[in-house]
N, C-alpha and C positions, 0 to 999 in steps of 0.2 A: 434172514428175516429183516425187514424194515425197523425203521427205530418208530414210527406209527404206533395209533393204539396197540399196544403188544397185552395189555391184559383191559377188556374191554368186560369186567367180568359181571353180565347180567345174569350170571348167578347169584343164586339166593343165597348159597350156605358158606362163603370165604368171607364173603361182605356181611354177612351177620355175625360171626366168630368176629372178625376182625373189632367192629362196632359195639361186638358186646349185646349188640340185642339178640332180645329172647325169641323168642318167637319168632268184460268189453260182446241188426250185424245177427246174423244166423248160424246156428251150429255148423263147423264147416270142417273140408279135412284140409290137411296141410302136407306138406310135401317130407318126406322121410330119407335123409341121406344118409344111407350106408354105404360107407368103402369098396367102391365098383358097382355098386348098381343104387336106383333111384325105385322109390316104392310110394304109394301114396295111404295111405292112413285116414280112413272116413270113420269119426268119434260112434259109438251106439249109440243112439239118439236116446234108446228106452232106456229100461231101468237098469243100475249096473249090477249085473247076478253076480253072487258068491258063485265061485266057481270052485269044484276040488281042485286039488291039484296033491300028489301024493311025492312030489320031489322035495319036501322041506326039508333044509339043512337047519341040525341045531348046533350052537357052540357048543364047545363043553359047560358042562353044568358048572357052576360058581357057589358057592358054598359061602354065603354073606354071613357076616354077623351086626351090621348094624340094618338092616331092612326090619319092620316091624313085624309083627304077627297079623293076618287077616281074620286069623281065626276068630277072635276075641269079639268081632262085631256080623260077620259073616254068618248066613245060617248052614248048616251043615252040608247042601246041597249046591254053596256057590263055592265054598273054598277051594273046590276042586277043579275050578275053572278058570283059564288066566282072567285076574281081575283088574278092574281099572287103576290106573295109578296118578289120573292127573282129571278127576272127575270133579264136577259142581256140589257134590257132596264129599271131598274129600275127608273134610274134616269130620264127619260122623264116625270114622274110621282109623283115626289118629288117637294118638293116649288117650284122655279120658271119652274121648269122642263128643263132648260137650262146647265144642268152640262154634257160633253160631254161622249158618250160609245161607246165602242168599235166594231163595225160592222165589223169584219175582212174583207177586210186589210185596211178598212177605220177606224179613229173617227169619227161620226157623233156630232153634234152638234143644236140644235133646241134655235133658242134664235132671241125674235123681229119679229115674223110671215118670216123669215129665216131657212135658212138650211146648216149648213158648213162643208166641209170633210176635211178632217186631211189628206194625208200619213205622220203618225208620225215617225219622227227621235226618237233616244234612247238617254238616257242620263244614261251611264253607270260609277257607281263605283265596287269597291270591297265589300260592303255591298247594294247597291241596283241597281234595272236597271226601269228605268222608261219612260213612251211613253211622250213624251213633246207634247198636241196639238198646232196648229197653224194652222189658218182656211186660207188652201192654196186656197178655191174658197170657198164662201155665194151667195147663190142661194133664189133670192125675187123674186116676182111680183113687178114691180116699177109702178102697180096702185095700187092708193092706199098706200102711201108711209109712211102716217105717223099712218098707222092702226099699232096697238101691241096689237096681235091675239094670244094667246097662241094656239098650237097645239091640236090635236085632235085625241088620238088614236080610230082610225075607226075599226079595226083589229090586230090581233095579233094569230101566231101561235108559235110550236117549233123555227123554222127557220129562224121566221122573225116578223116585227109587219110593221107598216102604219102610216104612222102621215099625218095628213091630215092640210093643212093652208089654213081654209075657206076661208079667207079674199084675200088670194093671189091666189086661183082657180087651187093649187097645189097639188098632193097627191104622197109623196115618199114611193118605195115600198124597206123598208129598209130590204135585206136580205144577213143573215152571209155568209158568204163567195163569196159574188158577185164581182167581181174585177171592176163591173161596179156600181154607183151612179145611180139608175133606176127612174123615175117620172114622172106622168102626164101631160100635162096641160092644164086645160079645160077654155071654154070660149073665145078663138082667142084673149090670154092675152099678153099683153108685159112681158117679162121676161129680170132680170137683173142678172151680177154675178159678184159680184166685187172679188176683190184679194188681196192679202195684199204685194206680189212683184208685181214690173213693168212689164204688158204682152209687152214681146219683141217681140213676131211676133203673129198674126191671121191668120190662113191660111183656106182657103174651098175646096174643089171638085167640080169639072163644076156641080154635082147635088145638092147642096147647102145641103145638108143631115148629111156631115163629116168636121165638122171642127176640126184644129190642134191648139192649146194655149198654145205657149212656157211662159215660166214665167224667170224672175229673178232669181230666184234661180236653175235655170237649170231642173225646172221638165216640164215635156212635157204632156198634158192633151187630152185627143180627145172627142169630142162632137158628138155624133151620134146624129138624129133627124128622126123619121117615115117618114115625110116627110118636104120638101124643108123649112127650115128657114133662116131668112136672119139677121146675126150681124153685130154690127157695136162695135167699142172699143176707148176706151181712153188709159191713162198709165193704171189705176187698174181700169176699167169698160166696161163691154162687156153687150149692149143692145142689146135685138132682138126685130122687129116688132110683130106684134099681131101673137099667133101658139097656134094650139091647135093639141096635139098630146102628140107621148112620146118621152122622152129624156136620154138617156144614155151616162155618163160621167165617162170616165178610165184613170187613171194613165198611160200611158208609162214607166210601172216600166226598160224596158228594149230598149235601143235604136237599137236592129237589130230589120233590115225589116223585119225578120220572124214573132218579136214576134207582131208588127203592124200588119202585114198580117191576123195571128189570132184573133185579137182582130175584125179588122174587120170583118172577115168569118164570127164569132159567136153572133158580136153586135146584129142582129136583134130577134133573141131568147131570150128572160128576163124573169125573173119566178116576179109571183107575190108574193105568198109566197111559204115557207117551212114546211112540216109536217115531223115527226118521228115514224115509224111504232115498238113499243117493241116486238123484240122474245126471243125466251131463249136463254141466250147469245149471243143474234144479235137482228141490229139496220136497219130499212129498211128510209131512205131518200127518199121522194116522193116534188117536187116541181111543182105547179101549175104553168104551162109557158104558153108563148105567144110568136107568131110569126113564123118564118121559121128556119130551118138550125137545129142547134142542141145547149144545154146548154152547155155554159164554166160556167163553178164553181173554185172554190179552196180547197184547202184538208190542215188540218194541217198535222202536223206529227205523229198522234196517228191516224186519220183517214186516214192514207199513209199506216199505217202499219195494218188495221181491215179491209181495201177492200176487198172483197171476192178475189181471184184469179182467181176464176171461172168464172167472171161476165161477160162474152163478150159484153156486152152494154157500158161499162165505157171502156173509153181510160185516163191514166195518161198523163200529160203531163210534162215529167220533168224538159224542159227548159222554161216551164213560172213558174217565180217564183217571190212571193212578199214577202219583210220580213215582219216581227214579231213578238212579245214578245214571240211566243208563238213558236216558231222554222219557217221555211220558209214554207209559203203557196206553192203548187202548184197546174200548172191546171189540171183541170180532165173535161173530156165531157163526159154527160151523164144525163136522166133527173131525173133517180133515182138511189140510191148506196145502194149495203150493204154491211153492218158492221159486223164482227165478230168478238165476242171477245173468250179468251180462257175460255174456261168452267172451274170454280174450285169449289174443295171442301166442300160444306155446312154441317159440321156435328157438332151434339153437344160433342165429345170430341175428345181426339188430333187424327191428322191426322192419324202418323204412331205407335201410342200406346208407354205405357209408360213402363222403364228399369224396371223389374218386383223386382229386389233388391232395388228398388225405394221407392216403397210403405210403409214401416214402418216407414218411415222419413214422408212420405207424410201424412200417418195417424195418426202419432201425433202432427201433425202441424195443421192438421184435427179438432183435438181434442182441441185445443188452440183456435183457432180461433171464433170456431163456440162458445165458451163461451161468445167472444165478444157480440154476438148478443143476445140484447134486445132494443123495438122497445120504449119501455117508455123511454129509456137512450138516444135520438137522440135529438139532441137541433138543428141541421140545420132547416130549413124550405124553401131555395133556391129548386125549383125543378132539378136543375140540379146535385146540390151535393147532396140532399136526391135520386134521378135516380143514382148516383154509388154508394151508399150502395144497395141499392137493388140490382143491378148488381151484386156489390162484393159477399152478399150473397149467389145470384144463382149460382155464379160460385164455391162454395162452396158443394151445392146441385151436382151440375153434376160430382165434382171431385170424392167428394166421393161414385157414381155413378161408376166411370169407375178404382176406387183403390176395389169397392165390401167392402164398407163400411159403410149401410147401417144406422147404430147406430144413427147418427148426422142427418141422413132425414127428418122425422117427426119436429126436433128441424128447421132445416132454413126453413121447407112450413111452418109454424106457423110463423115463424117470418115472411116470405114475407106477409103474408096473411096480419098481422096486418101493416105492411108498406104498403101497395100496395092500400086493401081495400076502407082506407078514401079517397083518392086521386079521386076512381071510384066512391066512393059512393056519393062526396061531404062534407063528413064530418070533412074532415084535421083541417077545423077551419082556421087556419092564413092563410093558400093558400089555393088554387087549381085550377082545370081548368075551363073555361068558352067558350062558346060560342060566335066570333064576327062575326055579318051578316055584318056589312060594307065591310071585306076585304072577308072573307068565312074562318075560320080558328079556331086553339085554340090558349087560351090567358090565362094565371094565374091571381089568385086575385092581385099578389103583381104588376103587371105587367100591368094590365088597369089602373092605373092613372099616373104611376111612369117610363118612359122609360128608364130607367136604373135598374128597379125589375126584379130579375133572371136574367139578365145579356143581358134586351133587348128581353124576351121573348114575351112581350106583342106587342112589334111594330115587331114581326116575326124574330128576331133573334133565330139562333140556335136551331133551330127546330128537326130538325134530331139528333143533339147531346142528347139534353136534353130527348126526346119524345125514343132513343134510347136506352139509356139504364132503359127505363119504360116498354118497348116491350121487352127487352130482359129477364127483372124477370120476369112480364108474363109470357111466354113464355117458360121460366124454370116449375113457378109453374103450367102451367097448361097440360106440361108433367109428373109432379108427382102426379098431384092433378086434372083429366079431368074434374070431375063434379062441383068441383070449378072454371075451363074454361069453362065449357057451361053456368055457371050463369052469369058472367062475358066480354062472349062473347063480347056482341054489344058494349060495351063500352072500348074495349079492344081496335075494331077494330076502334073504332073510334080517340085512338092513335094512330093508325099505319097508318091509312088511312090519316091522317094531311100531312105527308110526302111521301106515295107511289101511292097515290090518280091517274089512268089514266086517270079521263075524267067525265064528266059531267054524261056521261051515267054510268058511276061506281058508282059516289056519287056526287050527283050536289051541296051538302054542301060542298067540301072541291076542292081548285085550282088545277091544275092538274100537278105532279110532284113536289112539292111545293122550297124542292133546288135543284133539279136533275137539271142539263143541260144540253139539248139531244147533242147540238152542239158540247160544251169544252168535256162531257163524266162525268163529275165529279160535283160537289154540290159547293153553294155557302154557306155562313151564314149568309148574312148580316141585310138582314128583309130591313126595310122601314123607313132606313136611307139615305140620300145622301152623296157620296164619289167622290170628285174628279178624285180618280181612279177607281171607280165604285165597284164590289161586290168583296167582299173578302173572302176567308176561310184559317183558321190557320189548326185545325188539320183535315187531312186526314182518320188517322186513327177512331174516334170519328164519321164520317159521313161513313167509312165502316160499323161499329158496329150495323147504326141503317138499314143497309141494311141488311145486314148478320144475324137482330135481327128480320127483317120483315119476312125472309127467313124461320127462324127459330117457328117463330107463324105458320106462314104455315102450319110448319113442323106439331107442336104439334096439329093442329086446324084441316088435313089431308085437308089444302086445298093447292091444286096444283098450283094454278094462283099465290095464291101468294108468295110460295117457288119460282116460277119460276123470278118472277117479283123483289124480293127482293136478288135472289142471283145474276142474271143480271146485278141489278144495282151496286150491291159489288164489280162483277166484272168488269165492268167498272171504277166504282170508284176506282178500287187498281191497272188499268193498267193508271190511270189520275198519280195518287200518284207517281208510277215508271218513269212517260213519265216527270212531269213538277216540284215536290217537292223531289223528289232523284235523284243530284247531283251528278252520279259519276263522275270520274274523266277525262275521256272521254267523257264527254256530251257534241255535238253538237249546242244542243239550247242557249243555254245564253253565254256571252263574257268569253273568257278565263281569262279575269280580276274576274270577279264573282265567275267562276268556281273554280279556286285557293283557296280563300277564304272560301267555304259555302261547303256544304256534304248535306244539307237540306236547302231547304226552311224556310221560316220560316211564312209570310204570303202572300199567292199568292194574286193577285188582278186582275181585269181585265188584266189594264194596266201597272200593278208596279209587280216586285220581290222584296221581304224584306226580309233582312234575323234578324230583330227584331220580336218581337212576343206582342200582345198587353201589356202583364203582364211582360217581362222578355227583359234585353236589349241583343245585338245580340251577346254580349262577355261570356252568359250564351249556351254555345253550347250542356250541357248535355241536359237542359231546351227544348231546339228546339228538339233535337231527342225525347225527353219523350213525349213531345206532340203528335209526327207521332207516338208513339207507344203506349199509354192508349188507351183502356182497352187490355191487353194481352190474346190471347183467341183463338181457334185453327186457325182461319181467320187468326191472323198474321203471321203464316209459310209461307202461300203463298204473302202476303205483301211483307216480307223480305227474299224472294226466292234464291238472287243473293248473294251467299256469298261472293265473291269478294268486294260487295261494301257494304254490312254487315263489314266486316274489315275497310276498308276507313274512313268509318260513326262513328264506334266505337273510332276508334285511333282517330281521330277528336275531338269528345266528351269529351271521358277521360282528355283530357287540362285542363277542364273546372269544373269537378267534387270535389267539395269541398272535402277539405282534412278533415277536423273533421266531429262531430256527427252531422252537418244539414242539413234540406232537403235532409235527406234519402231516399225518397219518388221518388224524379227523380233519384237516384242509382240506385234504383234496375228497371229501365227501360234498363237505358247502360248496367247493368248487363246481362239481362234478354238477347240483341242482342249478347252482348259477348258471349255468352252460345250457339252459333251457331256454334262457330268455337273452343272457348276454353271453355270446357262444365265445367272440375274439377276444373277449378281456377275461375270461375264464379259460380260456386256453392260455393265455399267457401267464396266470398265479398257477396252472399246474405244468408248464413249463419250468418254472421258477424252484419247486419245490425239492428238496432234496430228500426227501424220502417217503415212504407210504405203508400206510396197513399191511399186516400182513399175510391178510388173505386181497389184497390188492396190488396193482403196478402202475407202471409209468404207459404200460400197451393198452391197458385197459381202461386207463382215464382219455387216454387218447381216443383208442375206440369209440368211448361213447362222448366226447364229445364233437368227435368228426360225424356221428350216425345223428347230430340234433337238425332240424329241419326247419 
């Protein structure tokens, strides 16, 4: 192993122990090289069906004891189904379930058989920006007042989930991008909603249907009602007689009468939830609604920008606008959207081919490297740092693939084989994978007792990362080696299927999407932890990898759904990376106070930007770009497309890059971008370098920077 980043740990649970805290052009096919013969792969343009398939291998079952209970918030009828573990509502489902998340453009809040919304103010510095709650209205049943009922998720889809408060006869239909606070309430129950400023005015409608609730702090709330209810208020208390009906509650993010006007029009239309339709390179939004008139919704600004143009059913609207961490929402009417993203390049080597006086540099580097490898000499047992030696290997294998260097082949499929095997076979001995039916998922040996083994693997951290680059050697050796992928097969898929998983009807052992998030576009990591700011993910590029690696098993296995499903999601996840974790200098979304400061992210959060990273403090700036950019591989040309802010990103960095021989390892990352713009004098500092990552090498910085253009 390199002396390089060796513990690059954007996990959540070693870096909180340690610290002590709590808490891309036309759908197209591409050409598919397998070993003796050439096949060509045209993507399905339409929707990607669940498809059965009845070959699923399971691990052995794992027997955890620190995984929590689902039962306790589940209603009787989902526990029995593998359930989410890295979801927009995770927290509803974690100890007491009352830690609040982010419903755009609400926080919601569940806590004491209550319900409270947030419009969060920001609390902006130059290293972070973060959403403050404050429960501008808590919505009870006042029978029954001293019942403490924890919630009850009845349902749950892409768009949206339901908590249900038996005891208060209340069921909220909480769905992302609603500007409205939507709820039942059954029984001809009294409903209370206190406030935390003094309501300075009550106001109704002769139909007793629309009230208006100015607050102290100058926000303006409106109260729709199905039919006629009757309030009555104190300073912070607004009682209503017995109502059984539904209730929708909106911000007045905007004091003209227009944007009142609208909110009216559209009140009586409310979706109950939200689902997400996968196509190739598009996203179909379907919401189950109710009522008259037509849906207002809200759009961030990545879903502003993948609208169809073509859609004549969707009207934008650009002057209803709510802010957010996440750039300004605004309205759009319509009961369903699609999404389109740009199609890019899934191939196993570089994009635009590499400087042919290249090669004899690259093939002695070839020749060095590949001596590294032997599987008896590897002391790691982490899955996640034993998944980038395998990686590192394969990429190894595919170089000297596209230099026509053949010699070193045979030596890295033997060495994957004996890395990769034990892992599938059960044999590793100190780790491996297991089986858990409680959540529906995989878990490592080190990882079912210990939530901090593999770095949180076991409570569902980092799944895509780790699981990523295990699919991606796969997937290497079972392009060089098919008959060794058909033995292999089911248990291959049954890593790849942990994290690209559609749907119960595809494999009702594993959740579906497991960090995908159809809504933000991009992946979480955090597993089945509670976060005050709710789910988090540090590198970007690590959760491309395991798309672009699913893509890539596809490729080698000639199955189509899931090239299709695995480069979709890549590309998604690299238009997330560009919209919320690259900083150019002109960005719009976050305060120009931040912007100055930061080129990168460093860990997104629901509700927080940080520009610290779990392992590295935020004054380590090479550290943060090396993160966005492990594992280097044809994927990242299109990552790092924008040369302009390729230069920003770099000159930023280089500040920060140690001047002597240490942690080499994140050099030749800044290197690797510098090599974008200044190719010769980036070739020469990773010439210089004496050592590297350890899911990287000296073939592979080569590589790609002989393939720059």
């Amino acid at each position: 192993m390199g002396a390089g980043p060796q513990n690059p740990l954007h996990s959540n649970y070693s870096i909180l122990n340690s610290l002590k805290m709590v808490p891309l052009l036309l759908f197209y096919a591409f050409s598919v090289l397998v070993q003796g013969y050439s096949a060509e792969l045209t993507l399905h343009p339409n929707i990607i069906d669940e498809k059965s398939n009845n070959n699923h291998f399971l691990f052995p079952e794992g027997k955890s004891l620190v995984l929590p209970d689902p039962s306790d918030y589940f209603s009787s009828q989902l526990v029995s189904t593998s359930l989410p573990t890295n979801s927009f509502f995770q927290n509803f489902v974690l100890k007491n379930g009352d830690q609040p998340e982010y419903i755009q453009p609400y926080l919601i809040r569940s806590a004491n058989s209550s319900i409270s919304i947030s419009y969060p103010y920001q609390n902006i510095t130059s290293d972070f920006i973060e959403q403050i709650f404050r429960p501008d209205l808590t919505i009870y049943a006042s029978k029954n007042p001293e019942t403490k009922q924890r919630h009850i998720i009845s349902s749950y889809s892409d768009l949206s989930v339901t908590l249900d408060l038996p005891s208060s006869n209340l069921r909220f239909f909480l769905v992302r991008g609603s500007p409205y606070l939507t709820f039942a309430v059954n029984g001809n129950t009294s409903m209370s909603i206190s406030t935390v400023d003094p309501i300075r005015k009550l106001s109704c409608d002769s139909s007793f249907t629309k009230y208006t609730i100015r607050l102290g702090n100058h926000q303006t709330w409106i109260l729709y009602a199905s039919s006629p209810i009757y309030l009555s208020h104190n300073v912070f208390t607004i009682k209503s007689g017995g109502f059984s009906g539904v209730i929708r509650i909106a911000l007045l993010a905007d004091s003209d009468f227009q944007f009142e006007k609208i909110l009216d029009t559209h009140s009586s239309r409310y979706p109950l939830s939200g689902s997400a339709i996968l196509r190739s390179f598009a996203l179909k939004y379907n919401w189950d609604v109710k009522g008259e008139g037509k849906l207002l919704m809200l759009a961030h600004p990545l879903h502003r920008r993948l609208l169809s143009k073509t859609d004549a059913s969707v009207t934008v609207l650009e002057d209803v606008k709510y802010r957010s961490m996440d750039g300004e929402l605004v309205g759009v009417i319509g009961d369903t959207w699609d999404l389109e993203a740009e199609s890019i390049p899934v191939s196993w080597h570089s994009v635009k081919g590499l400087n042919k006086k290249s090669i004899p540099e690259i093939i002695r580097a070839l020749g060095k490297d590949v001596k590294t490898l032997n599987a008896s000499n590897i002391s790691t047992t982490s899955s996640y740092f034993y998944g980038k030696l395998i990686a590192r290997a394969a990429r190894l294998a595919l170089i000297a693939e596209e230099v026509s260097y053949p010699k070193i082949t045979p030596v890295v499929v033997q060495f994957l084989k004996d890395m990769i095997e034990p892992w599938l076979n059960g044999t590793f001995g100190s780790n491996g994978f297991f089986y858990d039916r409680k959540w529906g998922g995989l878990v490592t040996k080190h990882g079912i007792n210990d939530t901090t083994g593999d770095f949180g693997f076991g409570i569902y951290n980092d799944h895509h990362f780790h699981l990523g680059y295990f699919v991606y050697g796969i997937s290497v050796l079972t392009r060089f080696d098919p008959a060794w992928g058909k033995q292999y097969k089911s248990r291959a898929y049954s890593l790849v299927e942990d994290y690209t998983n559609l749907g119960p009807k595809a494999n009702q052992h594993y959740t579906r999407l497991r960090c995908f998030d159809l809504w933000k576009l991009h992946s979480w990591a955090a597993g089945l932890t509670e976060f005050p700011f709710g789910r988090n993910q540090e590198s970007t590029s690590e959760a491309i990898n395991a798309y672009y690696s699913a893509a890539l098993m596809g490729s080698a296995y000639g199955d189509a759904d899931l090239v299709a499903v695995g480069s979709t999601l890549a590309a998604f996840e690299i238009q997330s990376a560009q919209t919320w974790w690259h900083v150019k200098g002109d960005n719009k979304i976050y305060a120009p106070r931040f912007v100055k400061n930061n080129k990168v992210v460093g860990i997104l959060w629901s509700r927080k930007r940080d520009s610290i990273l779990w392992f590295a403090p935020a004054e380590r700036k090479d550290i943060r770009l090396g993160i966005q950019v492990l594992p280097i591989l044809p994927i990242t040309e299109v990552v790092f497309s924008d040369v302009d802010y390729v230069k920003e990103l770099v000159k930023w960095a280089l500040t920060s890059v140690p001047k002597n021989r240490t942690e080499e390892g994140w050099k030749g990352f800044v290197y690797a971008l510098e090599a974008i713009y200044k190719q010769k004098q980036a070739l020469n500092k990773v010439r210089d370098l004496s050592s590297h990552d350890d899911g990287n090498s000296l073939s592979n910085l080569l590589w790609w920077i002989h393939s720059r253009k």
